[in-house]
C-alpha positions in Angstrom: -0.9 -8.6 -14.3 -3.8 -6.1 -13.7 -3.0 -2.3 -13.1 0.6 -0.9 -11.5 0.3 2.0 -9.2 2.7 3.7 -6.9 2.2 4.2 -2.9 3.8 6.0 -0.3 4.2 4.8 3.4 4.5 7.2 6.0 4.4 6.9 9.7 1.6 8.1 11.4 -2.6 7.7 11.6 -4.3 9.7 8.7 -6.6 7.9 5.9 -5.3 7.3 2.8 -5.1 10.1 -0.2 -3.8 11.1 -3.6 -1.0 13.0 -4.3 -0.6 13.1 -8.6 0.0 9.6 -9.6 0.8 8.3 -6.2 -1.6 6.8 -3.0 0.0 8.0 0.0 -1.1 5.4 2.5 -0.3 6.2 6.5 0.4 3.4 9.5 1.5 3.1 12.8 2.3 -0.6 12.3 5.7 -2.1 13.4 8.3 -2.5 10.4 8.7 -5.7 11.9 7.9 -9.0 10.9 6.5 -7.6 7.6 3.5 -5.9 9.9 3.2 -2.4 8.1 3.1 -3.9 4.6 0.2 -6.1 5.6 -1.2 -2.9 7.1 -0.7 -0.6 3.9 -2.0 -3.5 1.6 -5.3 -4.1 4.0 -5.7 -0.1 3.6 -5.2 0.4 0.2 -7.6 -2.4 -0.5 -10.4 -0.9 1.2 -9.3 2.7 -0.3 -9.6 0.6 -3.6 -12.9 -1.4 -2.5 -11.0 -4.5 -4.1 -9.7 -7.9 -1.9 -6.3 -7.6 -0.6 -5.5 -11.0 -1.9 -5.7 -9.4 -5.4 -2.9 -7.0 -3.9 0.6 -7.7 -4.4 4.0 -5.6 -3.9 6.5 -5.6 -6.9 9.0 -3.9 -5.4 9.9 -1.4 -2.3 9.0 -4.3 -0.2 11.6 -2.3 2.4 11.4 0.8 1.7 8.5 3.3 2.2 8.0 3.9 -2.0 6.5 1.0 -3.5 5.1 -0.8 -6.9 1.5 -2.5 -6.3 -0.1 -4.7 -8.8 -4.1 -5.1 -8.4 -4.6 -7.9 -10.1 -8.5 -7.7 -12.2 
């Protein structure tokens, strides 16, 4: 397991930005058929310049506050 980091979803089309410890991270894709978390995890990996396969959710999977792991 690589480094943690928080992230916060919200509706709408901004780019992605810091708030303290936390990457608030904006979409406008559907909450359905796991759409927005693919969206927020393509976005935060090009806010991170990493691969989003090295991206995975630990928890909030349903809810807009989340756990990521970026695996090194």
């Amino acid at each position: 397991m690589g480094r943690i980091i928080k992230v916060k979803v919200k509706d709408g089309n901004r780019a992605p930005f810091v708030v303290d410890d936390t990457i608030v991270i904006y979409t406008k894709a559907k909450h359905e058929n796991n759409q927005a978390n693919r969206d927020v995890l393509r976005q935060l990996s090009e806010f991170l310049h990493t691969d989003v396969e090295k991206i995975r959710i630990l928890r909030g999977k349903t809810r807009r506050n989340k756990v990521i792991s970026i695996d090194d």
